[in-house]
C-alpha positions as CSV (number, residue, x, y, z in Angstrom):
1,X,0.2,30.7,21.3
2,X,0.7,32.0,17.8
3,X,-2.3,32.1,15.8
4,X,-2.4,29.8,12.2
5,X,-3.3,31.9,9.6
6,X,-6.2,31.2,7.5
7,X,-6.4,28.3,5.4
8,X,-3.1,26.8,6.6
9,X,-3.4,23.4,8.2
10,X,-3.3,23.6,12.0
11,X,-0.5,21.1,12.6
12,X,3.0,22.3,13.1
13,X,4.9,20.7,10.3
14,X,8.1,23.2,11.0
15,X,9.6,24.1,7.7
16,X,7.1,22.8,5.4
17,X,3.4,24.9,5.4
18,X,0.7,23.3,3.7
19,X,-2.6,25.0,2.3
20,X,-6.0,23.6,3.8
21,X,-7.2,23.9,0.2
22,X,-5.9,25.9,-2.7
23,X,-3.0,28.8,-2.4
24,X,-0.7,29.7,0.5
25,X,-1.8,33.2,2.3
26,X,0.3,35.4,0.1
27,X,2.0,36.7,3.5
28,X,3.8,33.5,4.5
29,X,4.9,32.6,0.5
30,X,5.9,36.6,0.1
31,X,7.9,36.4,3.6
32,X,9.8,33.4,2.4
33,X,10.7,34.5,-0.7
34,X,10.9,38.5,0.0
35,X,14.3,38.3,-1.2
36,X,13.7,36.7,-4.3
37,X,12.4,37.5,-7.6
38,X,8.4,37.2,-7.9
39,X,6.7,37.9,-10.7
40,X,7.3,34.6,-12.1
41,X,6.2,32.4,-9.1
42,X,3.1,34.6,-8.9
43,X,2.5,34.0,-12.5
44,X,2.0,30.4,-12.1
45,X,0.4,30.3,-9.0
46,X,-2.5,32.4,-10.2
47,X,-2.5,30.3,-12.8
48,X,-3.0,27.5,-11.2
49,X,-5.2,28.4,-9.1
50,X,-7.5,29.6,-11.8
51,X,-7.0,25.7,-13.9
52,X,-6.9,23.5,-10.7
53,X,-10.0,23.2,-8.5
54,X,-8.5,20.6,-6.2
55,X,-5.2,22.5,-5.9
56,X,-3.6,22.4,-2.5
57,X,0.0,24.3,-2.0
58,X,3.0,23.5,0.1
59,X,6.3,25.3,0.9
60,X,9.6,24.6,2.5
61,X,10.6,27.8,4.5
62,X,14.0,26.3,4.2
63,X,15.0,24.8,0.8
64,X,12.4,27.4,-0.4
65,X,10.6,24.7,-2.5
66,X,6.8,25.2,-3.5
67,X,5.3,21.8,-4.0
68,X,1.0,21.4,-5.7
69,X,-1.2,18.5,-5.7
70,X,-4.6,18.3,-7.3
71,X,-6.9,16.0,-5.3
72,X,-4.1,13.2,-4.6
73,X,-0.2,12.9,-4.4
74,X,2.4,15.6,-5.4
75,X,2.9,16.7,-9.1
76,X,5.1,19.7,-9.1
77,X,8.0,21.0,-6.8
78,X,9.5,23.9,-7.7
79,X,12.8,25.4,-6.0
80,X,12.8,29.0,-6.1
81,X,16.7,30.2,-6.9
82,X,17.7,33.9,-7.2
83,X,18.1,33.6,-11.2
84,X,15.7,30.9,-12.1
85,X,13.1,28.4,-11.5
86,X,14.2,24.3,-10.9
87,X,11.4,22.5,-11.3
88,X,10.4,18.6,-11.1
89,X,7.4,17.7,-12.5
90,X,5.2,14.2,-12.9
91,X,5.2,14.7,-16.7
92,X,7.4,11.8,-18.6
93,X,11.4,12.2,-18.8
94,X,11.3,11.8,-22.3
95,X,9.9,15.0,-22.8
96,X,13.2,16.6,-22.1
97,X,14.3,16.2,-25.5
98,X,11.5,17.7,-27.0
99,X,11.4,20.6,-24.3
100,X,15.5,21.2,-25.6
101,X,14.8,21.7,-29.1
102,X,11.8,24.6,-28.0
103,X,14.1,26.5,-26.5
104,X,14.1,24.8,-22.9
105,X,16.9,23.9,-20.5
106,X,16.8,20.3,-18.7
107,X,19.7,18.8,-17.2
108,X,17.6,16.1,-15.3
109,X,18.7,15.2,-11.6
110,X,19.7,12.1,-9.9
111,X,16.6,12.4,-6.8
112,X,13.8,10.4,-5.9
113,X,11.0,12.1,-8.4
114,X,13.9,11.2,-11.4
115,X,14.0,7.1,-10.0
116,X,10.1,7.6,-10.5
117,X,10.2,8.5,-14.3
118,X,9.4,12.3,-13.8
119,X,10.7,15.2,-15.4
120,X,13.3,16.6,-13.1
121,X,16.1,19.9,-13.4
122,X,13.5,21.9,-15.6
123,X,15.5,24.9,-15.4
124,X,13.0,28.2,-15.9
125,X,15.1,32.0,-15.7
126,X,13.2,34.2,-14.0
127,X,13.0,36.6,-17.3
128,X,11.9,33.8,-19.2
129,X,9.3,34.5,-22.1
130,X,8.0,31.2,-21.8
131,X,6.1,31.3,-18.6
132,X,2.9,30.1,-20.4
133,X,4.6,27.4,-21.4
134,X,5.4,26.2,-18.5
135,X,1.9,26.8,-16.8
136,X,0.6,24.7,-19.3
137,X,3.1,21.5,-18.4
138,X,2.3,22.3,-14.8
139,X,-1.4,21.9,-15.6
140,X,-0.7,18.7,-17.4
141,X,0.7,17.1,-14.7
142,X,-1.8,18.3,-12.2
143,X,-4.8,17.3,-14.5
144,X,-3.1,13.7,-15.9
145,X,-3.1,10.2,-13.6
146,X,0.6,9.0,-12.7
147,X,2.9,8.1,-15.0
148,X,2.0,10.8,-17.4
149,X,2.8,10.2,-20.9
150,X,4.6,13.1,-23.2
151,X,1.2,14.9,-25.2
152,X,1.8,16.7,-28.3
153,X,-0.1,19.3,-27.7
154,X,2.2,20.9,-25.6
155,X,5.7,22.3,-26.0
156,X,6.9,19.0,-27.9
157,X,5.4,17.8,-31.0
158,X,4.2,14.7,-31.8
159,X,6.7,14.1,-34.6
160,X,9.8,14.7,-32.0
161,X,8.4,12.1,-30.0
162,X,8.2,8.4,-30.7
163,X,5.2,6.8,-28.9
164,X,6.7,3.4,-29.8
165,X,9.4,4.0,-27.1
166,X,7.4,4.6,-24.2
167,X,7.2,2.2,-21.3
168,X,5.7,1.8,-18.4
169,X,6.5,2.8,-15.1
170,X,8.3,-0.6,-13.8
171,X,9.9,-0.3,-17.3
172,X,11.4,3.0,-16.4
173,X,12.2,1.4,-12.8
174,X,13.9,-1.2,-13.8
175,X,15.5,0.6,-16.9
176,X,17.2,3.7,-14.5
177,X,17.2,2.1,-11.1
178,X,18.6,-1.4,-11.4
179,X,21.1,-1.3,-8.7
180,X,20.0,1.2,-5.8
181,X,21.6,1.4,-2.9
182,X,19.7,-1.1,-0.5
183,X,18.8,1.6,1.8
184,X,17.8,4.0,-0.5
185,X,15.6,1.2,-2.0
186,X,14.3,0.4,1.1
187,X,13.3,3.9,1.9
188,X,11.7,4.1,-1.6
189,X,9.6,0.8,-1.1
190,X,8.3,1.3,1.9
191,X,7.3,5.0,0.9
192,X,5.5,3.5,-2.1
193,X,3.4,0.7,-0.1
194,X,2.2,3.9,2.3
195,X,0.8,5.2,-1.0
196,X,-0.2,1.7,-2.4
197,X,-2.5,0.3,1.3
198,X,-3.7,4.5,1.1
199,X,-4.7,4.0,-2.2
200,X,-6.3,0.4,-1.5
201,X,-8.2,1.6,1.7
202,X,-10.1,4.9,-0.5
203,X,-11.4,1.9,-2.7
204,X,-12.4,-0.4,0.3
205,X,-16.0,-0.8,1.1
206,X,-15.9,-2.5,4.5
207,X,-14.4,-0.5,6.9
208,X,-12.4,-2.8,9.3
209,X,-10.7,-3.8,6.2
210,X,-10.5,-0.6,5.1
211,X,-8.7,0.8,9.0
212,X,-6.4,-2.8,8.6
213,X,-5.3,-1.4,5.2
214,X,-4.5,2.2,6.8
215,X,-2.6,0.6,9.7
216,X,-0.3,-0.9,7.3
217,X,0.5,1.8,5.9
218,X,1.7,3.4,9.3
219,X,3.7,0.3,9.4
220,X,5.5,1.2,6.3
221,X,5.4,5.1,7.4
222,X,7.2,4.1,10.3
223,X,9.7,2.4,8.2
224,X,11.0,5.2,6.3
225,X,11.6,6.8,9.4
226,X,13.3,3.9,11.1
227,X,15.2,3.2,7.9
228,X,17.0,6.7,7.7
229,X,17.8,7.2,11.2
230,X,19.6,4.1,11.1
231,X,21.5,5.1,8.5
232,X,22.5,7.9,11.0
233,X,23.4,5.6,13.5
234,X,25.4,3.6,11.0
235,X,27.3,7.0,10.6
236,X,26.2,7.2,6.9
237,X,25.2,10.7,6.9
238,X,26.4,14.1,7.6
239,X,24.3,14.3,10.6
240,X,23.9,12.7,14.1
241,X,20.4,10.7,14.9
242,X,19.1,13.4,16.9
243,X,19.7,15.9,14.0
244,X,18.4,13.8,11.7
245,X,15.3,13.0,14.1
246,X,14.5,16.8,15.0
247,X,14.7,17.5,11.4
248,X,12.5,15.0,10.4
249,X,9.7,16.0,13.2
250,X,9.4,19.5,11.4
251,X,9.2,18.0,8.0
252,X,7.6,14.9,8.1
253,X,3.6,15.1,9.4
254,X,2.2,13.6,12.6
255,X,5.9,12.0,13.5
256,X,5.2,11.3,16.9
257,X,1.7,9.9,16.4
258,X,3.0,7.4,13.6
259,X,5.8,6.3,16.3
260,X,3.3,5.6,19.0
261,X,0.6,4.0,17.0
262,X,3.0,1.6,15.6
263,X,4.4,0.4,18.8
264,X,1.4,-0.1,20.5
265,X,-0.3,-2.1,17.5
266,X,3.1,-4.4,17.7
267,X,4.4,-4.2,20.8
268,X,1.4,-3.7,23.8
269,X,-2.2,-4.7,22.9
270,X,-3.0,-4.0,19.2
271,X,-5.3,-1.8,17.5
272,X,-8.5,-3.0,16.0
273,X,-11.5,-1.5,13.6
274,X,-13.8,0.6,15.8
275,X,-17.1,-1.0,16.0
276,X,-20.3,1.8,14.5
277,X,-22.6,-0.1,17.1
278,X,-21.0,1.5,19.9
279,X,-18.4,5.0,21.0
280,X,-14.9,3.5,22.5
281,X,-12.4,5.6,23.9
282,X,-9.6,4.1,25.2
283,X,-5.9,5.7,26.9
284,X,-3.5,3.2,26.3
285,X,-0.4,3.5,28.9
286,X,1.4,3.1,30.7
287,X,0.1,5.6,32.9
288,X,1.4,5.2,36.4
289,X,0.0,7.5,38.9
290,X,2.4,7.8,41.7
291,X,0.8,9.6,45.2
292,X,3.2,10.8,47.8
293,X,2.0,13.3,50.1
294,X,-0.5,14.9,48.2
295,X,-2.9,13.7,44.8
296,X,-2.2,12.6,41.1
297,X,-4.6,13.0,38.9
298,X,-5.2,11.7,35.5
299,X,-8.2,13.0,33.2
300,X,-9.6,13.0,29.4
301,X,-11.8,16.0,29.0
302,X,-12.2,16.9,25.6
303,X,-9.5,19.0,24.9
304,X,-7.2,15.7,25.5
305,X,-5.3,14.2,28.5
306,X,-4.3,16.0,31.4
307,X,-2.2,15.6,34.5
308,X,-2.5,17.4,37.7
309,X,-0.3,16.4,40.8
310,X,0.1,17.8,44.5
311,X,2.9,17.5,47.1
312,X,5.2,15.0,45.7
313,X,3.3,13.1,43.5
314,X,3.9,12.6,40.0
315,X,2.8,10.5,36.6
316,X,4.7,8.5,34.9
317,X,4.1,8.0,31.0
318,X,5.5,6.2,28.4
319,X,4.2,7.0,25.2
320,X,0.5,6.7,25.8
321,X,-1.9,6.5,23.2
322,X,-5.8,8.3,23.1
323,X,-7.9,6.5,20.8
324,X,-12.0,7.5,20.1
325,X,-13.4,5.9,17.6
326,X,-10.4,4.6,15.2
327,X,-9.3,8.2,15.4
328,X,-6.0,8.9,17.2
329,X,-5.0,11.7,19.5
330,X,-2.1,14.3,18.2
331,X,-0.8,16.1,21.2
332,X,0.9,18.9,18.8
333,X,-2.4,19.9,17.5
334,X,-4.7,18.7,20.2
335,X,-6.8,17.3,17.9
336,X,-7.9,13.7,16.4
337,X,-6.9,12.4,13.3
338,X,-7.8,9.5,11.0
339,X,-5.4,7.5,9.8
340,X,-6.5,8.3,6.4
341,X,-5.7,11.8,7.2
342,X,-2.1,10.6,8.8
343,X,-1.0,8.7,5.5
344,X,-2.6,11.9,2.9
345,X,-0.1,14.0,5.0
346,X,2.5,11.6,5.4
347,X,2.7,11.0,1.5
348,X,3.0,14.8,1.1
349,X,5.4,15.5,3.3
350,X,8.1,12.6,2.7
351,X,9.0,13.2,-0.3
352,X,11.1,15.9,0.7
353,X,12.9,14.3,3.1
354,X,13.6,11.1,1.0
355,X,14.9,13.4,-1.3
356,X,17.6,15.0,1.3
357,X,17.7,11.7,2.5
358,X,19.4,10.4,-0.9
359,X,21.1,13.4,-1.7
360,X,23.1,13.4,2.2
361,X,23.8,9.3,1.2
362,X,25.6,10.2,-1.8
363,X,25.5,8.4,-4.9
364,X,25.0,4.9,-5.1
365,X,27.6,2.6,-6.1
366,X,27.6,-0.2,-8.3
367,X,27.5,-3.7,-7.6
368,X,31.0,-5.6,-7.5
């Protein structure tokens, strides 16, 4: 088995590597981009790393995107291109004006952060003299709470920007995103109640409440899943369900675990709080053990479930589930995980896929 290099998470998310804590090993970001130019990226990395003491780095091996959060959700992605830096950011779109006049290039994009009132199509060239610049808008978006309103103490000035003007963010939803396609809005809702019941569960004292709020947000998880592979089905993308499916196992954390937890909350005997006065496991099934000529066997040591048969026996599964505690077993990882965990990771690594998920749609049309 290959070995996970330090201060990667464990699980296996396929394209996308995340950082336990703080910065990629420089071998796995230098190996992705070894045919790109550096200096730049490097730059701002050490940089924030130095300003950031909650950072925690991403990349897509693939689209060669770096993405950095700060102690909660996303702030940055940057795409790494052979003559310049794209970068989204969770600062306010009307920067862009302001960012224009010092010198700046912004031709703002029609993806998921842009329907959120971010910053998007930052374009940086990799010769830039305005590197520091763009650390410091990076830092402000890592250091400010979502929305982020344009500051003038960075690259824009006060006077280019009119505080009257500003609006919220369901001002800026409903100003730029009045007509979405219904999938795409469907997508985008449910992806924001994960983050809304994960948000209301870190502030909930009582913990069955606070394990009900989790579980709905799996619920919605499941239905941002759900609601692009149909689109597959439906023949509305350039790829089949299965492509679409094995793609979004090696983006999108804990993909199989957020399947079975779902169905066997709805569909076989629910899940409910653990209970602190006592230790429950349980291994949901079915499990059928079927003995011909020989032994089937069945166990849960700690390293998770295992299944020895002899002669012609065999076991039958169908999408069992290992719980201990209100933790869930991952098979991938062999490993327990908190739902609290499941939605952190989940929230992180969507986004990338809702964005590929709009962009494969196509534009939206509008309403006759």
């Amino acid at each position: 088995m290959k070995k996970t290099p330090a201060n990667v998470e464990k699980k296996n998310l396929g394209n996308v590597v995340i950082a336990e804590a703080g910065l990629l090993p420089d071998e796995i970001m230098w190996d992705v981009l070894k045919d790109y130019p550096q200096e730049l990226v490097a730059g701002l990395r050490k940089r924030l790393a130095a300003e950031c003491p909650k950072l925690r780095e991403k990349i897509n091996r693939n689209s060669r995107y770096l993405g950095y959060s700060n102690g909660g959700s996303d702030a940055i992605y940057v795409y790494v291109r052979k003559k310049d830096l794209l970068i989204d950011i969770r600062l306010s779109a009307d920067l862009a004006d302001g960012l224009r006049r010092a010198g700046f290039e912004v031709r703002p994009r029609d993806n998921f952060q842009a329907k959120r009132g971010w910053l998007t199509g930052l374009i940086v060239p990799h010769d830039t003299d305005k590197a520091g610049d763009v650390a410091k808008l990076a830092i402000e978006a890592l250091s400010s709470q979502y929305p982020a309103r344009p500051v003038g103490r960075l690259i824009a000035t006060r006077e280019d920007l009119d505080q009257d003007t500003m609006t919220t963010q369901s001002e800026n939803d409903a100003e730029q995103w009045p007509f979405p396609d219904p999938r795409v809005a469907g997508v985008r809702e449910h992806y924001q109640r994960v983050k809304f019941f994960h948000a209301l569960a870190e502030g909930c004292p009582d913990l069955p409440d606070k394990f009900r709020l989790l579980l709905a947000g799996v619920y919605s998880a499941r239905a941002v899943i759900e609601l692009m592979l149909e689109a597959a089905d439906k023949g509305m993308l350039n790829s089949t369900r299965e492509e679409l499916k094995a793609r979004l196992c090696s983006q999108i954390p804990w993909y199989d675990l957020i399947e079975r937890i779902r169905i066997h909350d709805f569909h076989r005997f629910g899940l409910v709080p653990p209970d602190p006065r006592f230790k429950v496991m349980m291994q949901r099934g079915p499990v059928k053990l079927r003995a011909k000529k020989g032994a089937a066997v069945y166990r849960i040591p700690p390293t998770g479930p295992e299944s020895i048969t002899t002669g012609n026996s065999r076991i039958e599964e169908q999408r069992p589930l290992l719980t201990s505690d209100g933790q869930f077993f991952d098979d991938a990882t062999s490993e327990y995980v908190s739902l609290d965990r499941i939605l952190r990771d989940f929230v992180a690594g969507a986004a990338g896929s809702i964005q590929e998920f709009e962009e494969n749609l196509g534009p939206t049309s509008s309403p006759t």
